[in-house]
DOBADREN-481261 format. One line per 3 residues: number of its first residue (from 1); their letters; for each residue y, x, z of C-alpha. Coordinates in nm, 4 decimals, padded with zeros to 6 digits. Layout:
NUM) A) Y/X/Z  ...;
***
This chain:
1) XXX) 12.9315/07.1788/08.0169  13.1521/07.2569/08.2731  12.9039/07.0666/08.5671;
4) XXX) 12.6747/07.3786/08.4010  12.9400/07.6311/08.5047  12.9205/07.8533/08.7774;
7) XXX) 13.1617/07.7509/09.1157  13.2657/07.8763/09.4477  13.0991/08.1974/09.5635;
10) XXX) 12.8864/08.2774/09.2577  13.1706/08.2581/09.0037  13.3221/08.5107/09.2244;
13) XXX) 12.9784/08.7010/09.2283  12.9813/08.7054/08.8290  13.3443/08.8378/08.8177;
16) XXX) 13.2692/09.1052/09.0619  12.9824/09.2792/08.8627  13.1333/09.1977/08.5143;
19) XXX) 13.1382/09.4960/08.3805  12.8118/09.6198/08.5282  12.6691/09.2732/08.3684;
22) XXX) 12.8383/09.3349/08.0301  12.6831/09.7220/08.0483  12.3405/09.5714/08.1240;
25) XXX) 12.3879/09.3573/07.8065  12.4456/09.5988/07.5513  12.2250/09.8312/07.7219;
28) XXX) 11.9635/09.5285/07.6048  12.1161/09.4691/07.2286  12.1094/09.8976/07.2256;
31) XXX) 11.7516/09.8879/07.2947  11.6711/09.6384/07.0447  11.8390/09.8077/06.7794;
34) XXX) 11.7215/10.1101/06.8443  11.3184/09.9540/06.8126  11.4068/09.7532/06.5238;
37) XXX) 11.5870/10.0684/06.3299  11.1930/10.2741/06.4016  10.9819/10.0114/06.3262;
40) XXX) 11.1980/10.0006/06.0005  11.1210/10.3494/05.9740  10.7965/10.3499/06.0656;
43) XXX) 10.7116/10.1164/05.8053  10.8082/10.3764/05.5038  10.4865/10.5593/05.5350;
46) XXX) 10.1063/10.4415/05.6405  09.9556/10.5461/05.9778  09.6191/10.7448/05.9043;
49) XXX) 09.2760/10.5843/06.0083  09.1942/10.6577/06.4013  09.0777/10.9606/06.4842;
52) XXX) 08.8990/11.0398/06.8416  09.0321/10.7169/06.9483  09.3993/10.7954/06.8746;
55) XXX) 09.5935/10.6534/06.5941  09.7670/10.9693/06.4393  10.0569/10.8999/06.1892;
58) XXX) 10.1027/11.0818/05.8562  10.2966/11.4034/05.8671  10.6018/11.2728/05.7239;
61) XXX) 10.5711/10.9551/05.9629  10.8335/11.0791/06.2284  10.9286/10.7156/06.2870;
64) XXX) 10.5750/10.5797/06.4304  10.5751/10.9107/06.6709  10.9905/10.8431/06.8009;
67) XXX) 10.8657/10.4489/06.8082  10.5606/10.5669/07.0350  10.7943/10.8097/07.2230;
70) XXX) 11.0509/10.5425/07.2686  10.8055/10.2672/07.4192  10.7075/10.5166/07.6617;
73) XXX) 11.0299/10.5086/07.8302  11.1176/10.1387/07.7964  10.7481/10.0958/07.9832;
76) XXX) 10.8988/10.3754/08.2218  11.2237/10.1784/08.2513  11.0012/09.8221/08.3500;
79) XXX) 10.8601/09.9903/08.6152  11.1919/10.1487/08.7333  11.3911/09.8190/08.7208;
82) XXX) 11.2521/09.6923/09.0295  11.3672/09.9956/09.2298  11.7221/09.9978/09.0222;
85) XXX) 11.7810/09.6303/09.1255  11.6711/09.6812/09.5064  11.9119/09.9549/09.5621;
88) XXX) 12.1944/09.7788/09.3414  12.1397/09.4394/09.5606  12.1606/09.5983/09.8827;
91) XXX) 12.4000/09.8508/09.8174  12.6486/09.7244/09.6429  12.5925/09.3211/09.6249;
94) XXX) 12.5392/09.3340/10.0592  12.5611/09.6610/10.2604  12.9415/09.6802/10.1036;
97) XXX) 13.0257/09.4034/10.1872  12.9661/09.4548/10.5745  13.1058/09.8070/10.5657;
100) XXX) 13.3834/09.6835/10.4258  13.4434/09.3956/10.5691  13.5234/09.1763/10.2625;
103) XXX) 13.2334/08.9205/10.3537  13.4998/08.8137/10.6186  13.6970/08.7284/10.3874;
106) XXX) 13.4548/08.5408/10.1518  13.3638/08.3253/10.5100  13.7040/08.2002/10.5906;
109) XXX) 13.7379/08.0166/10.2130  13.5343/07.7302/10.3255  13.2284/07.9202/10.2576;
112) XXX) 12.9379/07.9567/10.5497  12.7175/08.2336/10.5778  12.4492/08.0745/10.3833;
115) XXX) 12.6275/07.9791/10.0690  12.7880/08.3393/10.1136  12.4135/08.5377/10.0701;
118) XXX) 12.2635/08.2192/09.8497  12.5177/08.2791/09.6210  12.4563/08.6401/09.5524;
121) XXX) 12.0539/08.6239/09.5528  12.1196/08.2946/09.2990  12.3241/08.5577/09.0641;
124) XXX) 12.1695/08.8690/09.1014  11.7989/08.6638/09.0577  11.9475/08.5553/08.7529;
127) XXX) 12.0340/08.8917/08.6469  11.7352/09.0551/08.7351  11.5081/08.8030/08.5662;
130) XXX) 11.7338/08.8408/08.2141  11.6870/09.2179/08.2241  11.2928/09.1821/08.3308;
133) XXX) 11.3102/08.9235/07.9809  11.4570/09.2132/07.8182  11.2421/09.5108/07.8641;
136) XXX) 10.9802/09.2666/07.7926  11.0863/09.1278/07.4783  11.1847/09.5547/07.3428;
139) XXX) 10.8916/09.6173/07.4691  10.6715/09.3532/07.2967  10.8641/09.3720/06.9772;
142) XXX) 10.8090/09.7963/06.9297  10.4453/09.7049/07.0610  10.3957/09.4787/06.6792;
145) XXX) 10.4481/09.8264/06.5144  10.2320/10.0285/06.7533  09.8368/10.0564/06.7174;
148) XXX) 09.6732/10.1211/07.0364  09.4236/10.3979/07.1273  09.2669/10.5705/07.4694;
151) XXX) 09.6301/10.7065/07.4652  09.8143/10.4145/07.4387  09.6012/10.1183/07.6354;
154) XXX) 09.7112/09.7590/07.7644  09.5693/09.9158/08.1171  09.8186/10.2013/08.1345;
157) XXX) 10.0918/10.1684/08.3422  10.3876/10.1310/08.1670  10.2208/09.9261/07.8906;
160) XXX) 10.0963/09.6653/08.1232  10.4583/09.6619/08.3611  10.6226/09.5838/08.0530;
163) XXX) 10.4406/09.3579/07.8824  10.3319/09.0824/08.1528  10.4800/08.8316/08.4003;
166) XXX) 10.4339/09.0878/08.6622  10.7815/09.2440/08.5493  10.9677/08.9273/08.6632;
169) XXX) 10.7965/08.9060/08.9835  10.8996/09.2374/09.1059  11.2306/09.2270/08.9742;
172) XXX) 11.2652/08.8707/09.2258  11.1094/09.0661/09.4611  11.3438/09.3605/09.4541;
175) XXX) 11.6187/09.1111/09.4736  11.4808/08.9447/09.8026  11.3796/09.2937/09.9590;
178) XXX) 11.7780/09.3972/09.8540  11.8880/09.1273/10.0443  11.7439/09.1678/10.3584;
181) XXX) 11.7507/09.5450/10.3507  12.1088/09.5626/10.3495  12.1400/09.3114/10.5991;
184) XXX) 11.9723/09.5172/10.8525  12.0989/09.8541/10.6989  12.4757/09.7253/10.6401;
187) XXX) 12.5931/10.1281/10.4986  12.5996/10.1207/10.1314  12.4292/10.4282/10.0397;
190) XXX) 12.1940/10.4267/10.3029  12.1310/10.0643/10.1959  12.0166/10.2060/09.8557;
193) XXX) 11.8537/10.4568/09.9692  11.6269/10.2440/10.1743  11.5871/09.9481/09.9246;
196) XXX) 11.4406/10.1594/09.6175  11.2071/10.2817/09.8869  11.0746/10.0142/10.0045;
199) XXX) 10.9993/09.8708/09.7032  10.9076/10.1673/09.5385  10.6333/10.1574/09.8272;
202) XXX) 10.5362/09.7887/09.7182  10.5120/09.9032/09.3277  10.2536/10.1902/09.4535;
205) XXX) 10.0391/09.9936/09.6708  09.9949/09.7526/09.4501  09.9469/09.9826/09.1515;
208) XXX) 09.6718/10.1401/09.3271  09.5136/09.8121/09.3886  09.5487/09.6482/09.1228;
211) XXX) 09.2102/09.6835/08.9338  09.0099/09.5914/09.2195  09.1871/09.2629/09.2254;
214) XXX) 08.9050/09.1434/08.9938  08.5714/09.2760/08.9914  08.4178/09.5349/08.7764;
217) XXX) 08.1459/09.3799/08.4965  07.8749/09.6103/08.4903  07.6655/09.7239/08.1657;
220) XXX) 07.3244/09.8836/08.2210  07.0885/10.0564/08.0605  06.7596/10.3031/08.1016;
223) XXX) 06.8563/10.6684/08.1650  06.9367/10.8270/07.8733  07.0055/10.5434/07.6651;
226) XXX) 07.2675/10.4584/07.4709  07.5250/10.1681/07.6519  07.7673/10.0262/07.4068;
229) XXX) 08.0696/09.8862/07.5560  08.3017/09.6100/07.4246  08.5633/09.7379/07.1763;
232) XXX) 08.9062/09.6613/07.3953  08.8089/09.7752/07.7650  08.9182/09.9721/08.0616;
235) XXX) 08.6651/10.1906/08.1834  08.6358/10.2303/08.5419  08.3118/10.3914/08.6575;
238) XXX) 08.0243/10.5514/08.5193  07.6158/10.6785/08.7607  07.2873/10.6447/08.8333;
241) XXX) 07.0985/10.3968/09.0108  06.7289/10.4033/09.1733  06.4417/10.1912/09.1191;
244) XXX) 06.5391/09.9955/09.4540  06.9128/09.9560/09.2817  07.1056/10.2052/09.5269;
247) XXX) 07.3362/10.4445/09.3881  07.2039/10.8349/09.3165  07.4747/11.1408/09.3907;
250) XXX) 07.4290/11.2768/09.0450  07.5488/11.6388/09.1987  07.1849/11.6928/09.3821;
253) XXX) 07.0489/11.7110/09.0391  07.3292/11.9329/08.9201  07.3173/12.1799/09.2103;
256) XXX) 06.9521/12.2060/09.1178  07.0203/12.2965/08.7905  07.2888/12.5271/08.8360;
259) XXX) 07.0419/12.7126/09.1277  06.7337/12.7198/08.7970  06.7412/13.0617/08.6567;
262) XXX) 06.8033/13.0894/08.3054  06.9831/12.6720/08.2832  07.2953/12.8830/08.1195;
265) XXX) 07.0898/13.0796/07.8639  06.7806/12.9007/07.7680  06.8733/12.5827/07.5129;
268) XXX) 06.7455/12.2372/07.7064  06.6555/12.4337/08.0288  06.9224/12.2146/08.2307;
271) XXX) 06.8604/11.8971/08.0741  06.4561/11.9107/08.2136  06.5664/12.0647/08.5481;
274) XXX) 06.7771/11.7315/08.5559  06.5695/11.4875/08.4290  06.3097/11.5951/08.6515;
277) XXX) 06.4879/11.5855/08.9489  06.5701/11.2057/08.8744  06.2062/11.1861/08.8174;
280) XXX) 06.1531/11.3338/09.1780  06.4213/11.1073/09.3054  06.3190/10.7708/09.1373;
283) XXX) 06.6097/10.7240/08.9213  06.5317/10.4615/08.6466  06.9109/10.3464/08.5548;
286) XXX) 07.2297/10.4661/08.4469  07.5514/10.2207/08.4595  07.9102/10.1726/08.3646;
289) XXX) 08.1200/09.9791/08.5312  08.4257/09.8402/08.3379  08.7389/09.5547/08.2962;
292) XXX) 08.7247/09.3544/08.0034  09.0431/09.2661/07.8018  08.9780/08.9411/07.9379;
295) XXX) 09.0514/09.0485/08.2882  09.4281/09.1691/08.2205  09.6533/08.8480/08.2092;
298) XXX) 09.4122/08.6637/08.5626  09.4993/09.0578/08.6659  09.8724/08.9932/08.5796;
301) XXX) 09.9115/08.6297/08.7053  09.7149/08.7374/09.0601  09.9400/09.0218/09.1296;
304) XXX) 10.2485/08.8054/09.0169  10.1596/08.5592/09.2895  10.0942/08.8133/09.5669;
307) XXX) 10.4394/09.0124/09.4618  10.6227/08.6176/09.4919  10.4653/08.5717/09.7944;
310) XXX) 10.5978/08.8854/09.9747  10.9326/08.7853/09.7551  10.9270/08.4807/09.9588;
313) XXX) 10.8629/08.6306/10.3101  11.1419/08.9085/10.2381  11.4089/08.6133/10.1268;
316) XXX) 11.3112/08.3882/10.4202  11.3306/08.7348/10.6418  11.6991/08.7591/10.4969;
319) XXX) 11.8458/08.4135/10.5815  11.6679/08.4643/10.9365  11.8633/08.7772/11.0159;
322) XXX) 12.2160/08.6140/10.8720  12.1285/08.3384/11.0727  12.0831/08.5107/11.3960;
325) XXX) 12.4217/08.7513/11.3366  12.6134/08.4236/11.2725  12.4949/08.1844/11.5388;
***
């Protein structure tokens, strides 16, 4: 047991942050008490049959609503943690310790400069993955009692940080990126500052890509038809295509119709202005383009990997700069 125990530097670490490490913990057991007490609720009255696409609960069912509420914010707090654990890394875990000067101290008890930064990133990678493992696990065990609709979707954004592997890569990441920002920032609040930025920056881009990681399937069909899609999609795209397969701007048929006199008096006036004009134009297909449910954990697992990999360039980053102030 004790060859299990933390030494040196990162038993130091530990009893530096206790208390913020103890809050983090019953911030966790808090959480899960609070989900377990509304799905408890929740389950004293029936949830009424879907309705638009939305799950609606029965009137006296205030404890599926709060449960839906609640999971909104612990999806909200997944995609915050990364940007919380940045800024606490190189604030407080790094940029202190130059601006105070106490890292002096930590290098004349036998420790170098390496074992000095490994032995924070080791702790507060630790950390971070245990509270990414938390959100999850609240977040997976309210999501049993939850139903999902167009409002509530495995593709929305907090649903999908919370519930995949993508919440411990960014939460490693944000360590790294902590790391090496305070390094090169060495001012505590400025340190922060610049940390939940950066990575906030790395959460949008890759927010914004993330769907077109995979390619779109594509369901067809002859204008006017009706195209049934799979029950648990994300839909992505919707047009017309020509007889030679390019895309048609749907808006030349609309400005047409809008320009037809009597289109917003006389019923099915716009409908043959329109159809004609595709007529005119050649258009023999309308499409919807679409991601499966298939495509969200390859989604998850690819944007894990690219998140690791900039993990890894920001840690190696780190040690280079320590390395050159310390030659």
């Amino acid at each position: 047991m004790s060859a299990l125990a933390l030494k040196g530097p990162a038993w130091v670490t530990v009893r530096q942050y206790r208390r913020t490490l103890w809050l983090a913990g019953a911030l966790a057991v808090l959480a899960l008490a609070v989900v377990a007490g509304l799905r408890i609720w929740a389950a004293q009255h029936p949830v009424a049959p879907m309705k638009d696409g939305v799950w609606a609960a029965s009137p006296d069912n205030d404890g599926y609503l709060t449960l839906r509420w609640f999971l909104e914010y612990v999806g909200v707090a997944a995609a915050v943690l990364p940007l919380a654990v940045a800024a606490l890394v190189a604030g407080p875990m790094v940029a202190r310790e130059y601006e105070s000067g106490t890292y002096q101290l930590s290098l004349t008890q036998s420790v170098s400069p390496t074992d000095w930064l490994r032995s924070k990133l080791t702790v507060a990678a630790g950390v971070a993955a245990l509270a990414a493992l938390a959100v999850m696990g609240v977040f997976w065990f309210g999501r049993l009692g939850v139903r999902e609709g167009w409002d509530y979707h495995w593709s929305h954004p907090g649903p999908y940080a919370a519930s995949g592997v993508t919440v411990f890569a960014y939460a490693l990441a944000a360590v790294a990126v902590g790391a090496l920002v305070g390094q090169l920032v060495r001012r505590t609040l400025l340190a922060m500052a610049a940390a939940g930025l950066v990575t906030g920056l790395v959460v949008l881009a890759l927010n914004a890509y993330r769907w077109s990681i995979l390619p779109t399937e594509r369901l067809t069909g002859p204008v006017g038809s009706s195209l049934s899609l799979p029950e648990e999609h994300m839909y992505m795209d919707v047009g017309l295509l020509t007889a030679s397969g390019a895309r048609f701007d749907q808006t030349i048929c609309w400005d047409r119709a809008n320009q037809t006199p009597g289109t917003d008096t006389q019923e099915g006036l716009w409908g043959k202005v329109e159809a004609q004009c595709q007529a005119e134009h050649d258009v023999t297909t309308q499409f919807i383009d679409y991601h499966p449910a298939s495509h969200y954990w390859p989604t998850q697992l690819i944007e894990a990997g690219i998140v690791l990999a900039l993990a890894a360039l920001a840690a190696f980053a780190a040690f280079r700069v320590l390395r050159a102030r310390h030659s």
